[in-house]
C-alpha positions as a Markdown table, in Angstrom:
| # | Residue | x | y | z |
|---|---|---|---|---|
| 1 | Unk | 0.0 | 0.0 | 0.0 |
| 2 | Unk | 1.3 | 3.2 | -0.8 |
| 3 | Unk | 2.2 | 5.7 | 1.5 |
| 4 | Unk | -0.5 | 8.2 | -0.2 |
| 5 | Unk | -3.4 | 5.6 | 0.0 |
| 6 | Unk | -2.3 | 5.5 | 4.0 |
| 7 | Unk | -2.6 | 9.1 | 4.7 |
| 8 | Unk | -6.0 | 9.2 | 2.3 |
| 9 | Unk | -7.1 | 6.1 | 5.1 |
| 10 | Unk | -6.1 | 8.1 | 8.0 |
| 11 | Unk | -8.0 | 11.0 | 6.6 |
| 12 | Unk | -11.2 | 9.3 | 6.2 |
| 13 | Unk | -10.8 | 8.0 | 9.6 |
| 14 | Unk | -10.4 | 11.3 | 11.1 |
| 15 | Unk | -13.1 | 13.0 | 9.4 |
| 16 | Unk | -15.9 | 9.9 | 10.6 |
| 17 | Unk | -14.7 | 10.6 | 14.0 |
| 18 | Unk | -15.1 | 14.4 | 13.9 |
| 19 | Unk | -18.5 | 14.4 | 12.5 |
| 20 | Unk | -19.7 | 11.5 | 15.0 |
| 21 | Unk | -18.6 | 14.7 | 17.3 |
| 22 | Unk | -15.3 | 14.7 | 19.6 |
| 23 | Unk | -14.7 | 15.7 | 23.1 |
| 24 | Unk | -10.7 | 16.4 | 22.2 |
| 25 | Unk | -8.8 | 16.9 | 19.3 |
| 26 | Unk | -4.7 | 16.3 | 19.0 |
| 27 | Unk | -3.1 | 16.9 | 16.4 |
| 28 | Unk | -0.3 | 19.0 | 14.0 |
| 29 | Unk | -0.9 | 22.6 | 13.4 |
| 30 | Unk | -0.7 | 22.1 | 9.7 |
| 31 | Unk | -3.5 | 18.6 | 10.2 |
| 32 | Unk | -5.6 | 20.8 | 12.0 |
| 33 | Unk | -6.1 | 23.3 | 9.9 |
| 34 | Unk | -6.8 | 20.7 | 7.5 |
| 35 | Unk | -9.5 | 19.6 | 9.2 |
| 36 | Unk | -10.9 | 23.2 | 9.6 |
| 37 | Unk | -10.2 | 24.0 | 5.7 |
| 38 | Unk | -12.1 | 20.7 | 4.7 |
| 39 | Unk | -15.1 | 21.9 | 7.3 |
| 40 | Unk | -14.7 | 18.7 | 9.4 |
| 41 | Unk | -13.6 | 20.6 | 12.4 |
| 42 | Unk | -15.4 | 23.6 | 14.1 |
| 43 | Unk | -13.4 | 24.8 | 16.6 |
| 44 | Unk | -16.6 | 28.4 | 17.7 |
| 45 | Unk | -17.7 | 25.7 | 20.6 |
| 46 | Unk | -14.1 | 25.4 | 22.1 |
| 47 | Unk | -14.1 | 26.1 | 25.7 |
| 48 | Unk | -10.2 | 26.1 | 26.8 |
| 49 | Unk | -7.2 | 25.3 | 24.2 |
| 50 | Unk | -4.1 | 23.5 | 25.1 |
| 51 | Unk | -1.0 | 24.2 | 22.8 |
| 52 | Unk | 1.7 | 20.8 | 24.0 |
| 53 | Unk | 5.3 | 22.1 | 23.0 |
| 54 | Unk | 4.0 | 25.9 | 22.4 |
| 55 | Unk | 7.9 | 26.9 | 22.3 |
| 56 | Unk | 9.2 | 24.3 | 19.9 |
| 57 | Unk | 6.8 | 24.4 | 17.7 |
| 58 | Unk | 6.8 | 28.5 | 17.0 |
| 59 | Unk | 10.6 | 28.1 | 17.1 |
| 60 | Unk | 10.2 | 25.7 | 14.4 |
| 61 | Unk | 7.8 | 27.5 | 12.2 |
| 62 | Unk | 4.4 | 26.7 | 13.1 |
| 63 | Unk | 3.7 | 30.2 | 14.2 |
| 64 | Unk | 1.6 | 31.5 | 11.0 |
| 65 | Unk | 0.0 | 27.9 | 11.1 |
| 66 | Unk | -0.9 | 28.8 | 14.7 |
| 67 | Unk | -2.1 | 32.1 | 14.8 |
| 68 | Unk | -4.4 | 30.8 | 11.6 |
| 69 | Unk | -6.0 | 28.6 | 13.7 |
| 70 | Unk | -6.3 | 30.9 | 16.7 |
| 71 | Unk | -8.6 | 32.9 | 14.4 |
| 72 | Unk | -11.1 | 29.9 | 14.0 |
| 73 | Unk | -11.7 | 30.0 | 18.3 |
| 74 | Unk | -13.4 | 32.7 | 20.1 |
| 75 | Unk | -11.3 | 35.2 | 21.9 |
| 76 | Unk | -12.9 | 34.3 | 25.3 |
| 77 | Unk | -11.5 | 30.9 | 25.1 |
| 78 | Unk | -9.0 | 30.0 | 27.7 |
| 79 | Unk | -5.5 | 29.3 | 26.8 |
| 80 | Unk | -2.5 | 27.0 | 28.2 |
| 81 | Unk | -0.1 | 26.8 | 26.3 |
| 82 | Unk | 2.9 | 24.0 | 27.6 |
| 83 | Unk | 5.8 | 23.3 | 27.6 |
């Protein structure tokens, strides 16, 4: 199997799990906003937002990717962001 028909099975995983509806999502910055961009994930009902390695990953690059995705959450939301 090819590792494009993997990532295509993956994908359809994710997306039957997120419209069954999800208590928590992990994942990438860049899978995320996948997710978003597709319109499998909604993120105007999040109540508090964990970011797991905040510092790596904005020293890595991620920060556009992460403030793009910031946009798609209410600005009440809490934050946390760990490290």
């Amino acid at each position: 199997m090819s590792a494009e028909l993997s990532a295509m099975r993956v994908m359809a995983l994710h997306e039957m799990a997120l419209a069954e509806g999800v208590e928590l999502v992990v994942g990438s910055p860049g899978r995320i906003l996948e997710h978003i961009r597709r319109g499998n994930l909604d993120l105007s009902e999040v109540e508090v937002a964990a970011l797991d390695e905040a510092d790596e990953m904005l020293s890595r690059g991620f920060k556009d990717q992460i403030y793009e995705i910031f946009q798609y959450i209410s600005k009440t939301v809490s934050y946390t962001h760990l490290t």
